[in-house]
Structures are given as C-alpha cells and as structure tokens.
N, C-alpha and C positions, 0 to 999 in steps of 0.2 A: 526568434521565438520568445516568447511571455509567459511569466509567470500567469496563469488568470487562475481566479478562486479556485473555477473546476480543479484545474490541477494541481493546484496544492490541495484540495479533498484527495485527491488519488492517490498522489504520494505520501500522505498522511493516512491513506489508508494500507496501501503495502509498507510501509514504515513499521506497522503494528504486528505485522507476522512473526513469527520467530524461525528463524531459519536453523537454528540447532536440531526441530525437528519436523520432519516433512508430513508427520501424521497429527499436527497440530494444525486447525484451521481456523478462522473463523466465523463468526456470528452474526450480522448487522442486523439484530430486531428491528420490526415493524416501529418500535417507538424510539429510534433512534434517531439524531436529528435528520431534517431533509439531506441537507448534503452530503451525509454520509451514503443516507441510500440510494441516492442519485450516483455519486462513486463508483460507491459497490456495480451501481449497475454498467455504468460505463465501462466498468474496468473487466467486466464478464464479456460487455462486446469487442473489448478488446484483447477477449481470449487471455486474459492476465491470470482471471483467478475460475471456478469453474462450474461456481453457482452464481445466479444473481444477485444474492445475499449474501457472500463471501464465501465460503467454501475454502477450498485450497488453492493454493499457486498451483497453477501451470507451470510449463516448463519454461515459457519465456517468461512468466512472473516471477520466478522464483529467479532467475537472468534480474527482472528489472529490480525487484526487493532489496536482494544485494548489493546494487549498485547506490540506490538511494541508501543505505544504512550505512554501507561503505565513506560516502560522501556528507553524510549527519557526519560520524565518526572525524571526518577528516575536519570538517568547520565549526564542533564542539570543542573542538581542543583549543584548549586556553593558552593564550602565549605569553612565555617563559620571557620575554624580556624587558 
C-alpha cells in the first residue's frame, strides 16, 4: 500500500478532529480547497465521519483518528540523542 495524495487528504482530514470531545465536529465549506472536499467526501463513503462535509466520526472513525494522531504523536517526537 501507498501513500497517494487522496490519502494523505484523508488522514489530514481525521487528523484535524479533536478526540477530547465527541460533540465537537467539523465543517468543510463549499470554498474550501478541492481536495479537502473530495476527502471529506470519501471518508463519508467510507462510513468514517457522518456527513459529506464532515460532520462527526463514526464509531470506526473515531477507531481510525486515533490511530493516525496516535502515530503523528509517535514520529513528531524529536530524538534525544
């Protein structure tokens, strides 16, 4: 498997939730760029989040979110030697 643009739009877009709280959603306006709302829309047929235009995670989105931010977290950290 490969990185390709799409998928890094996606996980750049569940990157962006905040998982502290489950009544926090979001937004992707009409004037936001293509890719975004290509994304957003992908990731709806992928039952991730629960509008077309982002809305909230799902219950396996909110599974996948975690995991990407989980794994940012883990390759942002700077080494100590």
């Amino acid at each position: 498997m490969s990185l390709t643009p799409e998928l890094v739009a996606e996980l750049e877009i569940l990157a962006l939730f905040n998982l502290d709280s489950s009544q926090e959603g979001l937004k992707i306006h009409q004037t936001a760029a293509p890719k975004a709302i290509a994304a957003a829309k992908r990731l709806y047929d992928k039952e991730l989040i629960d509008q077309p235009d982002g809305g909230y995670l799902t219950s396996l989105g909110r599974d996948a979110a975690q995991n990407i931010q989980i794994l940012l977290t883990i390759l942002n950290v700077e080494e100590t030697a």
